[in-house]
Residue frames relative to the residue before (quaternion, step in Angstrom):
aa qw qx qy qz dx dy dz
X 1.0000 0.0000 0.0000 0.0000 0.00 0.00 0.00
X 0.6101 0.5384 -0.4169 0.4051 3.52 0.89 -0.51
X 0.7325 0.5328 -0.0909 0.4138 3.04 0.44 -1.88
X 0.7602 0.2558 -0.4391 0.4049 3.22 1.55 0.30
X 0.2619 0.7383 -0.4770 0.3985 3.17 2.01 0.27
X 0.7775 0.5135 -0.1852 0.3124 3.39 0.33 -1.63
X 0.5300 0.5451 -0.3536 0.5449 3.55 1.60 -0.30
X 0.7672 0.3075 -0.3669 0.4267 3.24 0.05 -1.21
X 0.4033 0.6356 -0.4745 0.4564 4.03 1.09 0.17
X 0.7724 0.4293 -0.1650 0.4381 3.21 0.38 -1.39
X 0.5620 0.6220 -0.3224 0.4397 3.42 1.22 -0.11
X 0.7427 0.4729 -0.1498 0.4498 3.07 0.89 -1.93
X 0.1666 0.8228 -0.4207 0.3438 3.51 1.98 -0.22
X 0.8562 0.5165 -0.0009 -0.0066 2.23 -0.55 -2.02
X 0.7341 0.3524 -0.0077 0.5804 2.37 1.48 -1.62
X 0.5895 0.5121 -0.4016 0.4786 3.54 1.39 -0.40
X 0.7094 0.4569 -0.3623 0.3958 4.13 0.70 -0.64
X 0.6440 -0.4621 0.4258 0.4363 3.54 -1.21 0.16
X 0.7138 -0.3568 0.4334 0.4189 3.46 -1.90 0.46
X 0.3998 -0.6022 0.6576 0.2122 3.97 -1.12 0.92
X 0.3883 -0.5778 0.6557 0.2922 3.41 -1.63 0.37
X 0.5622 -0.6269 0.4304 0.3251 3.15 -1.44 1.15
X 0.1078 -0.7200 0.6668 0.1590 3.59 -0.58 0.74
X 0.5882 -0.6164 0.4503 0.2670 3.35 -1.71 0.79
X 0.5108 -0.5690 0.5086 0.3958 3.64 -1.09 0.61
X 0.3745 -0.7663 0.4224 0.3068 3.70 -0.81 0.83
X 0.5645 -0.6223 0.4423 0.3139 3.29 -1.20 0.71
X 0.5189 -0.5743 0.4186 0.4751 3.73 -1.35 0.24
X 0.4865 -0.6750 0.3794 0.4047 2.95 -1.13 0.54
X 0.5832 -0.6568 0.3302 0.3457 3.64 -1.22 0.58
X 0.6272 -0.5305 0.3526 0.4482 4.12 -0.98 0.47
X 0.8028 0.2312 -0.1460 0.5299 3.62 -0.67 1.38
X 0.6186 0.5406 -0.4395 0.3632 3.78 0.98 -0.03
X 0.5552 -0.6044 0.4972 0.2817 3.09 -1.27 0.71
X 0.2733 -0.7285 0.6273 0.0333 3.88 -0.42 1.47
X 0.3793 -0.6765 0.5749 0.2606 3.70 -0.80 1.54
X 0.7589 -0.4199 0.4674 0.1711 2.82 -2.05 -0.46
X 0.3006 -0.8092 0.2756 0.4229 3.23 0.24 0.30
X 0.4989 0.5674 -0.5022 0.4207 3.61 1.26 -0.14
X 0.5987 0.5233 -0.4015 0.4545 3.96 0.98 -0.95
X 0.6185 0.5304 -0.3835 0.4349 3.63 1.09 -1.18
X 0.6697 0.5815 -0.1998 0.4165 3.56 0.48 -0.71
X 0.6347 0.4697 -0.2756 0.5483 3.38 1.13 -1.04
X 0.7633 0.3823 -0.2422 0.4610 3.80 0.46 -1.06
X 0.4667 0.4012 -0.4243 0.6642 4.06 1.09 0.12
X 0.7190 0.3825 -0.3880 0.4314 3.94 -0.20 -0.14
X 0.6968 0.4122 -0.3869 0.4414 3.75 1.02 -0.94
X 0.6641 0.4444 -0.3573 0.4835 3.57 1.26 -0.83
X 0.6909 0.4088 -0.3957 0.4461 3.89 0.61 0.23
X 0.7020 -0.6051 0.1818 0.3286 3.19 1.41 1.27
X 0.4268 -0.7757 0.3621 0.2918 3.49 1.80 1.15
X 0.3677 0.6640 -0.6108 0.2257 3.54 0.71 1.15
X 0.3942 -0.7378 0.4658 0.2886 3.86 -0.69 0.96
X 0.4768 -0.5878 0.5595 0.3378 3.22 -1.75 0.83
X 0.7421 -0.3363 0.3021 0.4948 3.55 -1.62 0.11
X 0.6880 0.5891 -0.2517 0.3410 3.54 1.04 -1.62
X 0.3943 0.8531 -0.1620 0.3009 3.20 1.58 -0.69
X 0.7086 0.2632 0.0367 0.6536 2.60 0.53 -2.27
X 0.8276 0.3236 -0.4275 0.1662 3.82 -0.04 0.05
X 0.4623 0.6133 -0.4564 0.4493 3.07 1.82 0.43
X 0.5697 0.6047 -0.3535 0.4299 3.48 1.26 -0.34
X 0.6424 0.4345 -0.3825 0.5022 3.31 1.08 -1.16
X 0.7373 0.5190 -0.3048 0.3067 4.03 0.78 -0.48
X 0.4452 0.5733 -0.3564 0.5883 3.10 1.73 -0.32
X 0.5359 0.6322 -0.3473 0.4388 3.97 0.61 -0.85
X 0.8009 0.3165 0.1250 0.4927 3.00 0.21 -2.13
X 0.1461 -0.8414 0.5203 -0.0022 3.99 -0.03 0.69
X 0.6607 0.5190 -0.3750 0.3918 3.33 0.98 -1.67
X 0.1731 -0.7248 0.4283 0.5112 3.90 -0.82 -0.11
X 0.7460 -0.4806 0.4411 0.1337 3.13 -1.52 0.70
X 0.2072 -0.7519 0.5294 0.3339 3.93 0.00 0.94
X 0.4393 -0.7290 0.3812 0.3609 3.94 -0.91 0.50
X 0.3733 0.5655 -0.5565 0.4809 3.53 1.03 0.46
X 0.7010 0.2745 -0.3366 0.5656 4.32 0.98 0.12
X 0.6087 0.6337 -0.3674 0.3048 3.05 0.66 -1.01
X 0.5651 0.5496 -0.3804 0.4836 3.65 0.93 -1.57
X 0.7892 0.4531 -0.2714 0.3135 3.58 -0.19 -1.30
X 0.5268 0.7516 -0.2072 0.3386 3.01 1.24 -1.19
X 0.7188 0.4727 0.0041 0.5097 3.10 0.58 -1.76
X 0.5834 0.6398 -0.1990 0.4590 3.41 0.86 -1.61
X 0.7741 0.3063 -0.0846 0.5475 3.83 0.63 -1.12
X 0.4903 0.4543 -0.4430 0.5974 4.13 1.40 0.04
X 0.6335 0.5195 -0.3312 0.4681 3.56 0.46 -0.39
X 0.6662 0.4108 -0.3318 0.5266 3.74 0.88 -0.84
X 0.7849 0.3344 -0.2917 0.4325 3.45 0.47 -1.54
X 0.3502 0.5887 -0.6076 0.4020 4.04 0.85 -0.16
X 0.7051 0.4705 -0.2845 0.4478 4.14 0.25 -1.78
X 0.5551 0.4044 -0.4290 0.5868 3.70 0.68 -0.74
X 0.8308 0.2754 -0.3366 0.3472 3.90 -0.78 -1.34
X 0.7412 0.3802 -0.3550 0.4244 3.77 0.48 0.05
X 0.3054 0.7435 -0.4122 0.4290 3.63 1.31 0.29
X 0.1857 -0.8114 0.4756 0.2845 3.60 -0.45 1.01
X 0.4459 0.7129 -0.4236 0.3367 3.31 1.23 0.63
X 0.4479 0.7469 -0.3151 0.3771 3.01 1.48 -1.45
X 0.2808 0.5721 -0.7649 0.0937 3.53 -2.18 0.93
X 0.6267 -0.6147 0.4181 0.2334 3.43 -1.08 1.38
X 0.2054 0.8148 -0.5416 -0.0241 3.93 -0.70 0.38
X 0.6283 -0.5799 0.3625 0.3709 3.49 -0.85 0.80
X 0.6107 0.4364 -0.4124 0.5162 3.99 1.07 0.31
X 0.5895 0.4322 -0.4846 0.4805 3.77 0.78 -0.20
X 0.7413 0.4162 -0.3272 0.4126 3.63 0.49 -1.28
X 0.6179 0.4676 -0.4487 0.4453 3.84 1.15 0.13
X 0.3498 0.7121 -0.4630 0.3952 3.41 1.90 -0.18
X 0.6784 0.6863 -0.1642 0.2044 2.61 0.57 -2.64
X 0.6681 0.6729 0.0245 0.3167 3.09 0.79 -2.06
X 0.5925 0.6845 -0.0696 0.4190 3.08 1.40 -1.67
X 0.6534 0.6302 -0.0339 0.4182 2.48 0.59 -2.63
X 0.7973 0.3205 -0.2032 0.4694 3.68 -0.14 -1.46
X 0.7719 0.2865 -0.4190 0.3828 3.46 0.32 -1.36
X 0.6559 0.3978 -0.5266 0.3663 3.78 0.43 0.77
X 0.5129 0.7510 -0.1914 0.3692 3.01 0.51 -0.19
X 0.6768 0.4459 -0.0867 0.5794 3.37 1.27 -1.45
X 0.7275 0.5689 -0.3745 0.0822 3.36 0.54 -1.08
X 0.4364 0.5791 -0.5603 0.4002 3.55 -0.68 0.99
X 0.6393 0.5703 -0.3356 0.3918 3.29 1.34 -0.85
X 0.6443 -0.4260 0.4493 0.4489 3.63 -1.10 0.00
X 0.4397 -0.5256 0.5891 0.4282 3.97 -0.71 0.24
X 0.7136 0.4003 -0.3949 0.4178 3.50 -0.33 -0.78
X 0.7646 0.4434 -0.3138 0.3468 3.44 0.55 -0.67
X 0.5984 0.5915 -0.3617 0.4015 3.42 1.44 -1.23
X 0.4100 0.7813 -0.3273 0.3383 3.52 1.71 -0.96
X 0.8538 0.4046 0.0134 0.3272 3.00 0.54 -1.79
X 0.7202 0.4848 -0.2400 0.4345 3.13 1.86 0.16
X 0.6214 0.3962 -0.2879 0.6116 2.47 2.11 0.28
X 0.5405 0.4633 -0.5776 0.3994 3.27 0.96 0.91
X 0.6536 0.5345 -0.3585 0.3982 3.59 1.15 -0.39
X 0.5143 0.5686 -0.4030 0.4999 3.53 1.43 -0.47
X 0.7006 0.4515 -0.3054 0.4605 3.71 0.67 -0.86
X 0.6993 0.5276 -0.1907 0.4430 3.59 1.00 -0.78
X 0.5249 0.2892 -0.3595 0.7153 3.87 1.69 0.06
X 0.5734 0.4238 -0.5445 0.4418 3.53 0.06 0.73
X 0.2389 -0.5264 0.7015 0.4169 4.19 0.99 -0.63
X 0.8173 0.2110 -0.5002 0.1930 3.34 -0.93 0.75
X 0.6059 -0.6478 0.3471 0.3044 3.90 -1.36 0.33
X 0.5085 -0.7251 0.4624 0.0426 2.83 -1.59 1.25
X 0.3188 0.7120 -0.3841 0.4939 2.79 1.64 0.16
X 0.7739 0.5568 -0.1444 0.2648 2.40 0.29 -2.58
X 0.5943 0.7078 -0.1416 0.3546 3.55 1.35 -0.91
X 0.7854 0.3773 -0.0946 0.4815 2.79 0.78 -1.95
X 0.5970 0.5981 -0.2961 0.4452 3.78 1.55 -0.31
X 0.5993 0.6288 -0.1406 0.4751 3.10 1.30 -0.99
X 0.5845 0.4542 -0.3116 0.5958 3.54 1.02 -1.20
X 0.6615 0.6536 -0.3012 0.2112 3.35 0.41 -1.27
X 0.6803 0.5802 -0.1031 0.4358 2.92 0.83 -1.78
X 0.6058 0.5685 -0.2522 0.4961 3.63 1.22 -1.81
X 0.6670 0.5265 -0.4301 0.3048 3.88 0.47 -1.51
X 0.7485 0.5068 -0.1740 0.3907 3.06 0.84 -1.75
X 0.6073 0.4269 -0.3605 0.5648 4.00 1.01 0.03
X 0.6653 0.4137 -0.4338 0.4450 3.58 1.20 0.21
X 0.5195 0.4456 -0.4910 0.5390 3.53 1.07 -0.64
X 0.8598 0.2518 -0.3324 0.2946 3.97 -0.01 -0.34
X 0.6120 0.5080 -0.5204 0.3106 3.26 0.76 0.68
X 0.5515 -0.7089 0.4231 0.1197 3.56 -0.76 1.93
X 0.8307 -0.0214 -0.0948 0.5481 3.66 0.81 0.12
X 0.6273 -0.5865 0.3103 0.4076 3.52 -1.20 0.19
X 0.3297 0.7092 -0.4867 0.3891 3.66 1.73 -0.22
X 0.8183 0.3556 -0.2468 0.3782 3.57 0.55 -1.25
X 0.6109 0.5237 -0.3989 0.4398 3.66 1.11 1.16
X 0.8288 0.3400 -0.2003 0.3966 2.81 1.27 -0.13
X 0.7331 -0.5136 -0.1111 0.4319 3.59 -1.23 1.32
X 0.4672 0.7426 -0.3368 0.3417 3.41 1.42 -1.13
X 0.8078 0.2311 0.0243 0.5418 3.93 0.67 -0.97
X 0.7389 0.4952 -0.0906 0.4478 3.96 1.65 -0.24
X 0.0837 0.9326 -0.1639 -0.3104 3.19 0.50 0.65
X 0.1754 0.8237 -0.3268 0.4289 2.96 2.07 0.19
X 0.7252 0.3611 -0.1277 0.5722 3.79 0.59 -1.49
X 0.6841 0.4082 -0.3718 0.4766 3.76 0.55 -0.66
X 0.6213 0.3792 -0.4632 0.5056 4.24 0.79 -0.55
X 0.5524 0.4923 -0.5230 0.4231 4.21 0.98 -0.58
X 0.6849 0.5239 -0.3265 0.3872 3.60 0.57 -1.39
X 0.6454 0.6048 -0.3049 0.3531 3.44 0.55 -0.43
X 0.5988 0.6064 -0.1518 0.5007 3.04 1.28 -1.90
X 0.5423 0.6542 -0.2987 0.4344 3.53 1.39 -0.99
X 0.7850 0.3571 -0.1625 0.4793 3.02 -0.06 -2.27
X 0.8031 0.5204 -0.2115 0.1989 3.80 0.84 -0.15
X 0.5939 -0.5456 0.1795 0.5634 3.09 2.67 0.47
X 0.8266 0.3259 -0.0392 0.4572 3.17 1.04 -1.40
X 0.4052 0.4137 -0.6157 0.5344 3.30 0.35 2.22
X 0.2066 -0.6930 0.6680 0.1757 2.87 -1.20 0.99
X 0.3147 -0.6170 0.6651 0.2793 4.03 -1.00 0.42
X 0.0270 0.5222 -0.8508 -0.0510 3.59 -1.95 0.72
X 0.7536 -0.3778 0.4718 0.2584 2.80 -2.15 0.35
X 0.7090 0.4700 -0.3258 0.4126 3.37 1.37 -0.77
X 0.6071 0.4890 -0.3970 0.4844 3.70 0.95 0.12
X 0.6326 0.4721 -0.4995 0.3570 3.42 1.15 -0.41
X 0.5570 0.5489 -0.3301 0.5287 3.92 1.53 -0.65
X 0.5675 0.5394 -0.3574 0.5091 3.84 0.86 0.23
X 0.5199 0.5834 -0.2737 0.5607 3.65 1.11 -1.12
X 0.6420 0.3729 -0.3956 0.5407 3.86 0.03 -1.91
X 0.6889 0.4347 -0.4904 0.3098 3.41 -0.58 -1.93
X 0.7637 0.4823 -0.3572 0.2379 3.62 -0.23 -1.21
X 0.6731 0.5106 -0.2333 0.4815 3.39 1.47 -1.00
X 0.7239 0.3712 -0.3257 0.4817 3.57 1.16 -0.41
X 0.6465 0.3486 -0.6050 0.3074 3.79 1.09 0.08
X 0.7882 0.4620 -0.3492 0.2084 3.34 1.04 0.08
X 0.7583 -0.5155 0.0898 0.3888 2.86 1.23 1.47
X 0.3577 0.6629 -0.3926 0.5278 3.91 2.08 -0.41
X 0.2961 0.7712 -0.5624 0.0372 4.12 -0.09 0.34
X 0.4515 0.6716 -0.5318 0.2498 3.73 1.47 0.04
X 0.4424 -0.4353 0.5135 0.5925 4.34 -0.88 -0.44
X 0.7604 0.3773 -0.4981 0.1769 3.47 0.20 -0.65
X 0.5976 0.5375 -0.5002 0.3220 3.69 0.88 0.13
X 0.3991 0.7295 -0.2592 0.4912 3.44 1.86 -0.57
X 0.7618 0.4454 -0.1506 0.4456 3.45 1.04 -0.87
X 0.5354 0.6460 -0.2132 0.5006 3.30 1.80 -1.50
X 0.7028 0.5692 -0.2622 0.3366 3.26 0.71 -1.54
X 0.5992 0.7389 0.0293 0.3068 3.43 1.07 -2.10
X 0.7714 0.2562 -0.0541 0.5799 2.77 1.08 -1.64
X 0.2395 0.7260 -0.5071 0.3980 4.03 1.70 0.00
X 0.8745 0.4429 0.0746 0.1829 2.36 0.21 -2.43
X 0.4988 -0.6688 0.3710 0.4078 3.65 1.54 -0.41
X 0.4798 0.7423 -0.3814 0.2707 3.58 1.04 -0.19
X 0.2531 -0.6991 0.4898 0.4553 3.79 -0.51 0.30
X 0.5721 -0.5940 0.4927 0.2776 3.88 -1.46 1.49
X 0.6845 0.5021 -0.3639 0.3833 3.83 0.76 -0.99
X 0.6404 0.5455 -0.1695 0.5134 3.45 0.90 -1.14
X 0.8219 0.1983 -0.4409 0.3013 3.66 0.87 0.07
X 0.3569 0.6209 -0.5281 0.4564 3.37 2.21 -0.36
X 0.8588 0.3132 -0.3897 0.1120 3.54 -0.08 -0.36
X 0.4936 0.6960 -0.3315 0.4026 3.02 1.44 0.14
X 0.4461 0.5504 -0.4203 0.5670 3.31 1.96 -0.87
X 0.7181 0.5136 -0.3522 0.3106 3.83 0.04 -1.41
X 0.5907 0.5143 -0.3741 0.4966 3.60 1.52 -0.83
X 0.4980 0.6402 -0.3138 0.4936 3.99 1.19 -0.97
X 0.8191 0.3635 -0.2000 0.3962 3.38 -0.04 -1.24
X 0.8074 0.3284 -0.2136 0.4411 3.38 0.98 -0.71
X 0.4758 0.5306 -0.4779 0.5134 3.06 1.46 0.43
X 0.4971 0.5293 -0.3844 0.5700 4.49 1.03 -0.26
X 0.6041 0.5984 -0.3993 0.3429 3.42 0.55 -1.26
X 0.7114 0.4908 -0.1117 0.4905 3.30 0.71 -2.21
X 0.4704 0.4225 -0.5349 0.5604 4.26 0.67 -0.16
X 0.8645 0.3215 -0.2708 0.2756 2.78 -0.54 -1.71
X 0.6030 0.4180 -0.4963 0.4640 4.14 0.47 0.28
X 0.5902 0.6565 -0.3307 0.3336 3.65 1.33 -0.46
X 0.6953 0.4530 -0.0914 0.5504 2.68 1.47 -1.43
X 0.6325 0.5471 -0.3608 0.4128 3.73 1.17 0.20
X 0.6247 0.4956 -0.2011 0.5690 3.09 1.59 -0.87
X 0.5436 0.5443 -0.3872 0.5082 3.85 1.29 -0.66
X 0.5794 0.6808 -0.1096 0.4345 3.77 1.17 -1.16
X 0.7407 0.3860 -0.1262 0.5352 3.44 1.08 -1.07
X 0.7167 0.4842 -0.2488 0.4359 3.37 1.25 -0.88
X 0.5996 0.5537 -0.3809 0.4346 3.21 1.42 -0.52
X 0.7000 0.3637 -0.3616 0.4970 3.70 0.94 -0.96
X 0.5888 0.4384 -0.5554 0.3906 3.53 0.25 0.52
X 0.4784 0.7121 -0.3389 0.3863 3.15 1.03 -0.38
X 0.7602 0.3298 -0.1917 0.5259 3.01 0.73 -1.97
X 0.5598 0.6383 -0.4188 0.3224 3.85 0.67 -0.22
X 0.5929 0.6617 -0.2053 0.4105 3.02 1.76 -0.65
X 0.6219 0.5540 -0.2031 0.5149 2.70 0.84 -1.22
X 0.5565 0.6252 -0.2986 0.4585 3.59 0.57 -1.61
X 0.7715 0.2651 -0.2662 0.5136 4.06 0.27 -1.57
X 0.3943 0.6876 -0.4517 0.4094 3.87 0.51 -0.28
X 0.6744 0.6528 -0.1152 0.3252 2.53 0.26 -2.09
X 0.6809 0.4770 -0.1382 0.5382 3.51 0.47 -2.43
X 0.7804 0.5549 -0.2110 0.1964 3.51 0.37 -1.16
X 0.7086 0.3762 -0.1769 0.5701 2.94 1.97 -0.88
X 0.6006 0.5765 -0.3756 0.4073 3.31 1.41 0.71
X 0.5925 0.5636 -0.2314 0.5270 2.62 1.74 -0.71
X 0.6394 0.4581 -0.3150 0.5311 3.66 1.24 -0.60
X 0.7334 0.4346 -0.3257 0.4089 3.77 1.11 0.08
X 0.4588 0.6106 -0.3376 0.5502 3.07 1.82 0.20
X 0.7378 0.4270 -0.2547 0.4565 3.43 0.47 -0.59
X 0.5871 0.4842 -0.3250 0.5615 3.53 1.23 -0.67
X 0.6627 0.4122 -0.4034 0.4777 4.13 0.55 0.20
């Protein structure tokens, strides 16, 4: 299953990065040279194809980051979305904005919960950090955005006409050179629910400002929502199995005290 995850990755590559320079077929090697390695071979064909990482790339990086292992009730997802946003961050369309990284932001701190804070922390700094870009930069950015949605007093003040954030996106739009992810369309909601706008039609108002296609993001929310849905029944049913667990243990427990009481 991996190894065919990692293909259809290596596919969607392909087609998501710009046109490769034509590298030269390599020559034989000469009598008595010293014939690299193939990881070194491999390393110097990637820097000269413009050091853009492969999917595999970025998730040894994100594992090198992240040591602890990862239960796979996170991990799956985890991994599952580095693969999506890898195609988004290597897209020569691609440009960071302060509504994806409130996507971003969104995305994880639901996602994670069950984990320790400190820990959920740390998986989203290594997820951000096999992408080459800053978690900081993110977590400031979301920040900053939430707090201009709780204060903006009507939906006028989201949209491009009166925003100027949304008018340089709207622009970027009407001008070819935005690329849409699923994670800006979960940036868009967040903004509209911190500022209290939770009907579709402001969802729609907003969308259509901006140039985006409306079908392409209700469903990406529906893909969002039912992807939380599915944790959270995982994580109820993980939850249920443990306290039977401990209960077990617990009567064990009673039993072999009780069976060492009577033997004195």
């Amino acid at each position: 299953m991996q190894n065919t995850d990692d293909a259809r990755a290596r596919s969607l590559e392909s087609r998501a990065r710009e046109p490769s320079r034509t590298i030269a077929a390599p020559q034989p090697a000469r009598r008595g040279a010293t014939v690299a390695a193939p990881r070194a071979a491999r390393a110097a064909v990637v820097a000269m194809a413009g050091a853009v990482p492969t999917v595999a790339d970025t998730k040894a990086k994100f594992m090198s980051c992240f040591k602890k292992p990862l239960p796979s009730l996170y991990s799956t997802v985890v991994l599952e979305l580095l693969v999506q946003q890898h195609l988004f961050r290597h897209n020569a369309s691609y440009s960071y904005t302060p509504v994806q990284a409130l996507g971003v932001c969104s995305v994880f701190d639901q996602i994670l919960v069950g984990l320790p804070e400190a820990e959920q922390e740390q998986v989203f700094t290594a997820y951000i950090q096999a992408l080459n870009e800053s978690p900081e930069q993110y977590r400031k950015d979301a920040a900053a955005l939430e707090e201009q949605a709780k204060a903006a007093a009507s939906l006028d003040n989201l949209l491009p006409a009166s925003n100027a954030m949304m008018a340089q996106i709207a622009e970027s739009v009407s001008n070819g050179q935005f690329l849409y992810t699923k994670f800006f369309a979960v940036g868009i909601f967040r903004m509209l629910e911190l500022a209290g706008l939770k009907e579709p039609a402001h969802l729609q108002s907003v969308v259509k400002a901006i140039g985006v296609p409306l079908e392409r993001v209700n469903a990406d929310l529906v893909t969002y929502k039912g992807i939380l849905s599915k944790l959270k029944m995982a994580k109820t049913i993980m939850e249920e199995f443990l306290e039977r667990e401990r209960k077990k243990q617990a009567e064990r427990q009673a039993e072999k005290s009780a069976k060492a009481e009577a033997a004195a």
